[in-house]
C-alpha angles and dihedrals in degrees: 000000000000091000086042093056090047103052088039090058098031092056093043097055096044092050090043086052096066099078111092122258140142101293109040087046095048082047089052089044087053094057104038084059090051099253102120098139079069091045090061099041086047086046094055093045093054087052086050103057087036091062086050094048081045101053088045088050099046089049091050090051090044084057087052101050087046087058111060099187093055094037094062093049090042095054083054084052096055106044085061080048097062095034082058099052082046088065095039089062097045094055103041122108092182112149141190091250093047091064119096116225144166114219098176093120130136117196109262076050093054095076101048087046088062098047075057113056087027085069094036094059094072092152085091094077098070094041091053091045096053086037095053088034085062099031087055100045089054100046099236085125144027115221091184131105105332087355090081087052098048091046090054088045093051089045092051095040096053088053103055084038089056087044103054089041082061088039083053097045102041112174095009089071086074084067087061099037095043083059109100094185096047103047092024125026096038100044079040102060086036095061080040108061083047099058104044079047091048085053094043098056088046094063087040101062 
């Protein structure tokens, strides 16, 4: 289970990390601009701040899960919370070029830019709490003992992967993130259809 909990969170964060937003594009301009030692320093530091978003995610969901009569009301929350970042992504048209960032960074600066712009992305800790809510429930992952360190690790890994594969592809990435059916649509449907089946078996039961 402990292998399991790392490729499912591993896969999942790398995947969740496509669409564009302030820090893989300011990664990909990095690079574009030649400045990939930057890019790799800015790319550590995101991964960084995300384990710690993570850890606070994944605590707040262990509360959760050890008070049943939150944790009904919060599943049902949280159903509404991924049909709802379904929708966002559908209809999305961000694009790389629509996001506003500053590359003027020089490598020592790469790294403290990322701890930036890492704390001021705060939008993760709901994503990662309806994601683990629904991973968990599932059983594709175990949060417990060593579990809650692997799953961070997963989450963090799959980041700075993601990261350095936009570091490496530099301006072909655009071709990825100015795709609107590809880092939208798809990721979009997908966060959907779990959360309309998340609610379903909720009613169910």
């Amino acid at each position: 289970m402990i292998i399991q909990t790392l490729i499912v969170a591993f896969v999942v964060s790398y995947i969740g990390s496509i669409p564009p937003g302030t820090i893989n594009v300011s990664v990909m301009q990095l690079a574009i601009l030649g400045k990939r030692r930057a890019a790799v320093f800015f790319a550590f530091a995101a991964s960084s701040v995300e384990f710690l978003y993570a850890g606070i995610t994944v605590q707040f969901h262990i509360f959760l899960n050890n008070n049943e009569t939150v944790a009904d009301y919060f599943r049902i929350i949280t159903s509404i919370a991924l049909i709802g970042l379904g929708l966002w992504n559908i209809f999305s048209k961000s694009t790389s070029s629509s996001v506003k960032v500053d590359t003027r960074i020089t490598g020592r600066h790469g790294f403290l830019r990322g701890i930036i712009l890492g704390f001021l992305n705060p939008m993760t800790i709901p994503f990662w709490l309806a994601i683990t809510t629904y991973l968990e429930n599932d059983h594709w992952i175990n949060v417990e003992g060593p579990g809650f360190w692997i799953y961070l690790l997963g989450l963090s890994l799959g980041t700075f992967c993601l990261l350095l594969t936009v570091n490496a592809s530099g301006k072909r990435f655009t071709r990825i993130a100015d795709n609107p059916f590809l880092v939208h649509k798809v990721p979009g449907f997908l966060l959907l259809g779990l959360g309309i089946y998340f609610l379903l078996k909720l009613i169910v039961i």
